[in-house]
C-alpha positions as CSV (number, residue, x, y, z in Angstrom):
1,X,0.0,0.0,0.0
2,X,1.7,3.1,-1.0
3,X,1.1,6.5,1.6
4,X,1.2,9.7,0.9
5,X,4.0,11.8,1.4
6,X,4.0,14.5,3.8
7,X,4.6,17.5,2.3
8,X,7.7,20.2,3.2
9,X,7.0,22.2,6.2
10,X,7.7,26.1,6.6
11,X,8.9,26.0,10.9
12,X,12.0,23.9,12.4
13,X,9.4,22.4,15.0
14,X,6.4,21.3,11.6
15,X,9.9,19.7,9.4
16,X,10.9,18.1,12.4
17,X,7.4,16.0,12.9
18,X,7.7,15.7,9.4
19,X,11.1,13.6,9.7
20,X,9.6,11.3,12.6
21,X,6.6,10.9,10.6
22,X,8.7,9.5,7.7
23,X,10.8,7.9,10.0
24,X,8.0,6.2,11.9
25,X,6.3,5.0,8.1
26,X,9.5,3.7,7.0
27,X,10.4,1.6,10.3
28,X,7.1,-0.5,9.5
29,X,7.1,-0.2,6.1
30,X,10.4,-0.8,4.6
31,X,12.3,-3.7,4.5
32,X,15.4,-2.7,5.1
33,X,14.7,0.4,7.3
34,X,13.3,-2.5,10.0
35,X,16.1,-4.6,9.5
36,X,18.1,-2.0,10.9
37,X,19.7,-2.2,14.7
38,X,22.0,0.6,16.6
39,X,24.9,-1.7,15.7
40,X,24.3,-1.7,11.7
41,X,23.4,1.6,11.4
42,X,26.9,2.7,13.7
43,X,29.5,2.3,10.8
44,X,27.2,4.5,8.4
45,X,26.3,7.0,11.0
46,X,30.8,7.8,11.5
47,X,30.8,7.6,7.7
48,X,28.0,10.7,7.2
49,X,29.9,11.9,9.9
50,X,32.9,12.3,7.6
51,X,30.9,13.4,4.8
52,X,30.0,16.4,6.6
53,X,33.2,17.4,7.9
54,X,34.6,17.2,4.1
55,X,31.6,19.7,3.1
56,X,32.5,22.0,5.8
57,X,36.6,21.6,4.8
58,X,34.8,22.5,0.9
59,X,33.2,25.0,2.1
60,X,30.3,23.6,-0.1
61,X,27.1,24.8,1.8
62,X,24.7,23.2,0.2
63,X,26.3,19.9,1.3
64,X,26.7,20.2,4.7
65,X,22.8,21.3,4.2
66,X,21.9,17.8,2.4
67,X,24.8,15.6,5.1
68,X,23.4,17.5,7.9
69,X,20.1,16.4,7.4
70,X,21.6,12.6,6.5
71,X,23.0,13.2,10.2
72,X,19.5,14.4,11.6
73,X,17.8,11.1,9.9
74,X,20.5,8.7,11.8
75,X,19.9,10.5,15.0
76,X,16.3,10.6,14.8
77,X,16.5,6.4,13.9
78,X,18.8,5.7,17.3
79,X,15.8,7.2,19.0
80,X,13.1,5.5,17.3
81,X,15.1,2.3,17.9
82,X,15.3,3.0,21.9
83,X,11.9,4.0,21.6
84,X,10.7,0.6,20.5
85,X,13.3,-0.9,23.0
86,X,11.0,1.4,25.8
87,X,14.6,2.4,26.6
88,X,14.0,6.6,25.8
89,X,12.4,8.6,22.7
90,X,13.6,11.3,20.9
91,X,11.7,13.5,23.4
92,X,13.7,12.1,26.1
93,X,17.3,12.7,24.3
94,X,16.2,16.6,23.4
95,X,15.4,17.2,26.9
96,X,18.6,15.9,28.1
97,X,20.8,17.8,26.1
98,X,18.4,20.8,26.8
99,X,19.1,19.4,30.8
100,X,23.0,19.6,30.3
101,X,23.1,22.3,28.2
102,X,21.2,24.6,30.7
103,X,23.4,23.3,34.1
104,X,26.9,23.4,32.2
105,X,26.3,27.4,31.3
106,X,25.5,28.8,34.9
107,X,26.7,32.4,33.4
108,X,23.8,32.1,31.5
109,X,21.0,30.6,33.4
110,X,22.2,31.3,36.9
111,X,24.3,33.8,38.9
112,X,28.3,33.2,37.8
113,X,30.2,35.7,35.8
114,X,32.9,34.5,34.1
115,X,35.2,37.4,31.5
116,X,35.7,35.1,28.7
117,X,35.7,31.8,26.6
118,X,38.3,29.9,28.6
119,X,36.7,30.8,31.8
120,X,33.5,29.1,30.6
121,X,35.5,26.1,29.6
122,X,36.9,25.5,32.7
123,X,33.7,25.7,34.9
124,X,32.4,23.2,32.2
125,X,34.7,21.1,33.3
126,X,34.1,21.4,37.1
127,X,30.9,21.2,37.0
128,X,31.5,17.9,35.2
129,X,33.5,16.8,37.9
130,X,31.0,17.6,40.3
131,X,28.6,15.6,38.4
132,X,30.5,12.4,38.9
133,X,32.8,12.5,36.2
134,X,36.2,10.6,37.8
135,X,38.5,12.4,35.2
136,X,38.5,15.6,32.6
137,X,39.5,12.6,30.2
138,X,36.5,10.9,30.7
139,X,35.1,12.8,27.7
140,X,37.5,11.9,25.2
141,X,36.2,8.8,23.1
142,X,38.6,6.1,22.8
143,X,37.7,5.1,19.5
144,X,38.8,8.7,18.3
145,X,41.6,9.3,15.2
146,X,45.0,9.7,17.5
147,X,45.4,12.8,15.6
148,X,41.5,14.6,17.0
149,X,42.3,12.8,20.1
150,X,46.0,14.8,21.3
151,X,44.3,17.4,20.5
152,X,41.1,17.1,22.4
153,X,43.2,15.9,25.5
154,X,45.3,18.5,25.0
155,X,42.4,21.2,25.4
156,X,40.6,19.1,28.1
157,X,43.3,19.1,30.4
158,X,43.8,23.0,29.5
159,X,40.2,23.4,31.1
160,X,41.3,22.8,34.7
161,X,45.0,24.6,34.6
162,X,47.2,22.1,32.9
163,X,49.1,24.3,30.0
164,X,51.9,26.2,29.0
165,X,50.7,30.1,29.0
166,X,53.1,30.9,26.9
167,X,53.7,29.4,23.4
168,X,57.2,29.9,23.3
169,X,57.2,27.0,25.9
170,X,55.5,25.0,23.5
171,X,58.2,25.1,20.8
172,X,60.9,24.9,23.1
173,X,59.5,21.2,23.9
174,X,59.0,21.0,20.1
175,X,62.6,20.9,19.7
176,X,63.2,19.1,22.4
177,X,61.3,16.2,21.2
178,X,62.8,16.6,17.8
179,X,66.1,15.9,19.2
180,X,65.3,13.7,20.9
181,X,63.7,11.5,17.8
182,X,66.4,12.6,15.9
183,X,68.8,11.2,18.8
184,X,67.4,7.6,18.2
185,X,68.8,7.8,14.8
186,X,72.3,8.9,15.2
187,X,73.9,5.9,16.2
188,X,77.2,4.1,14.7
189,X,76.4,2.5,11.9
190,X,77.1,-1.5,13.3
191,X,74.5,-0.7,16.2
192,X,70.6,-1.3,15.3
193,X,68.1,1.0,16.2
194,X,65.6,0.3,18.9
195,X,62.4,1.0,16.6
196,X,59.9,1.0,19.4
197,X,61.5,3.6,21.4
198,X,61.5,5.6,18.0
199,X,58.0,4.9,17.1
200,X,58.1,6.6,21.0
201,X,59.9,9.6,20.4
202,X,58.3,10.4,17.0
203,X,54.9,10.2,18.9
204,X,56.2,12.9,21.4
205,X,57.0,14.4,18.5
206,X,54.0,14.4,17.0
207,X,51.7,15.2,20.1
208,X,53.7,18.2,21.1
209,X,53.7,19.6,18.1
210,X,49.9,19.4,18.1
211,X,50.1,21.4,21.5
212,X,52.0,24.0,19.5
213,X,49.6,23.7,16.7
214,X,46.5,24.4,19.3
215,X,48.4,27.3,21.0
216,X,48.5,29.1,17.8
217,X,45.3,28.8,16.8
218,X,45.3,26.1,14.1
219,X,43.7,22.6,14.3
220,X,46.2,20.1,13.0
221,X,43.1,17.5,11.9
222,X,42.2,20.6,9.4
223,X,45.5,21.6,8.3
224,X,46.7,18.1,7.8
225,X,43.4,17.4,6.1
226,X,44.0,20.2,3.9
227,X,47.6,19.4,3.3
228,X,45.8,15.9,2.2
229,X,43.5,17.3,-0.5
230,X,46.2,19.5,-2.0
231,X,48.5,16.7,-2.2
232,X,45.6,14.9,-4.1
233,X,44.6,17.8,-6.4
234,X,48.6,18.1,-7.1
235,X,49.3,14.6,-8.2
236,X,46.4,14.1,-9.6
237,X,47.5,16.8,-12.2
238,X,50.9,15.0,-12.2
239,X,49.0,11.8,-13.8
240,X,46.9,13.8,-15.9
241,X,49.6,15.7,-17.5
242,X,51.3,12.6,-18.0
243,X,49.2,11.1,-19.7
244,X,48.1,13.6,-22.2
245,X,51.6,13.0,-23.1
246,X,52.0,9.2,-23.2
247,X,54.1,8.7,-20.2
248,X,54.0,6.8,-17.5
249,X,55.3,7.6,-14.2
250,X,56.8,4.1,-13.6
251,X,58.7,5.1,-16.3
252,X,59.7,8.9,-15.2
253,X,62.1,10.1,-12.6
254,X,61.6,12.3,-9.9
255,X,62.7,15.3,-12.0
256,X,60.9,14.8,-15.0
257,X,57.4,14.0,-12.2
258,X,58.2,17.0,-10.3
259,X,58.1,19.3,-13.7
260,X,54.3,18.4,-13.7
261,X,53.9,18.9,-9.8
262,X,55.2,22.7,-10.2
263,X,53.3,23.3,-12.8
264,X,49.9,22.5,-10.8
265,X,51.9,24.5,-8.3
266,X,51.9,27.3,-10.4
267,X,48.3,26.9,-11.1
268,X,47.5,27.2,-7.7
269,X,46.0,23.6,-7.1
């Protein structure tokens, strides 16, 4: 039996009824959409995930429009899921969030002042403390890139004190850790080199210059994504160029390839 469609709606509070009300037909109706469970549905939900944070890299509006509303459907199918589990509904999640949302920002629903961002970060914090939470780190997912997770320890421990004030402290331990990587490596050639505590040192590495790379004002996850897609757009022109004139780079040197590389360089790619 085929239903009708409901139709677009013109307030946030009418489009979202309109989502659980396709939701709720397509749970019952369609095949697949019942087959679904919180554990099927996990990998796709991480993979609009990164759909959307590669329209907001883009800059591409409209797509982060069409993935956040792919987002909104997943979140919106958890809920429905509980729901028939009598576990919570959608109602119940919104009014949590509302819940945490209003006790985690007493300078704006209750009495505390605070003068600016990083003071608002740090009561967060305590008052997460204060809500049970054992350790600032509770809040970092394990299952996070390495990469987004330095970082996000790195600012969660900022929240209650634990930071350099001053950047120049940060780069000083920068070059520090690069000696010390750099240490592992220059040894006499007849002695081997202890991999593991270079994998170490290079992850020192690594996570302090992510500190620096917070201090400063730049997300390393975006900037090293970025770096990724220029890289792409870059070699991509190598290949192309290459090909347009019968070459093939197993056959080219690093000269000849790097001829091509400047070039898209020079284009600004």
């Amino acid at each position: 039996m085929a239903h009708q469609a409901p139709e677009s709606k013109n307030t946030p509070t009418e489009a979202f009824q309109r989502l659980l009300t396709v939701m709720n037909t397509l749970r019952l109706e369609c095949p697949w959409d019942r087959k679904q469970t919180m554990q099927t549905l996990r990998h796709l939900t991480i993979e609009e995930m990164y759909e959307l944070a590669d329209a907001i890299l883009e800059n591409d509006l409209d797509e982060v429009k069409n993935e956040l509303g792919d987002l909104l459907m997943h979140l919106v199918f958890y809920a429905k899921i509980a729901e028939e589990e009598k576990a919570f509904d959608i109602t119940d999640a919104l009014n949590a969030v509302c819940d945490k949302l209003i006790v985690r920002h007493p300078h704006i629903y209750g009495d505390i002042n605070v003068k600016d961002d990083e003071e608002v970060k740090s009561n967060w914090e305590q008052i997460k403390l204060s809500q049970g939470n054992k350790s600032v780190l509770e809040g970092v997912p394990s299952s996070l890139p390495a990469l987004v997770k330095a970082y996000r320890i790195q600012d969660k421990v900022r929240g209650v004190g634990f930071d350099w004030e001053d950047k120049k402290e940060v780069w000083a331990k920068v070059e520090e850790e690069l000696a010390e990587f750099k240490d592992e490596f220059n040894i006499e050639d007849d002695k081997s080199i202890d991999m593991d505590k270079a994998e170490g040192e290079f992850g020192d590495l690594l996570f302090s210059l992510i500190n620096y790379a917070r201090h400063i004002g730049i997300n390393p996850e975006n900037a090293l994504e970025k770096t990724n897609k220029k890289f792409i757009r870059r070699f991509t022109h190598l290949e192309k160029r290459a090909a347009e004139n019968n070459q093939k780079l197993s056959d080219m040197n690093l000269a000849e390839m790097d001829v091509y590389w400047n070039e898209a360089k020079s284009k600004g790619l």
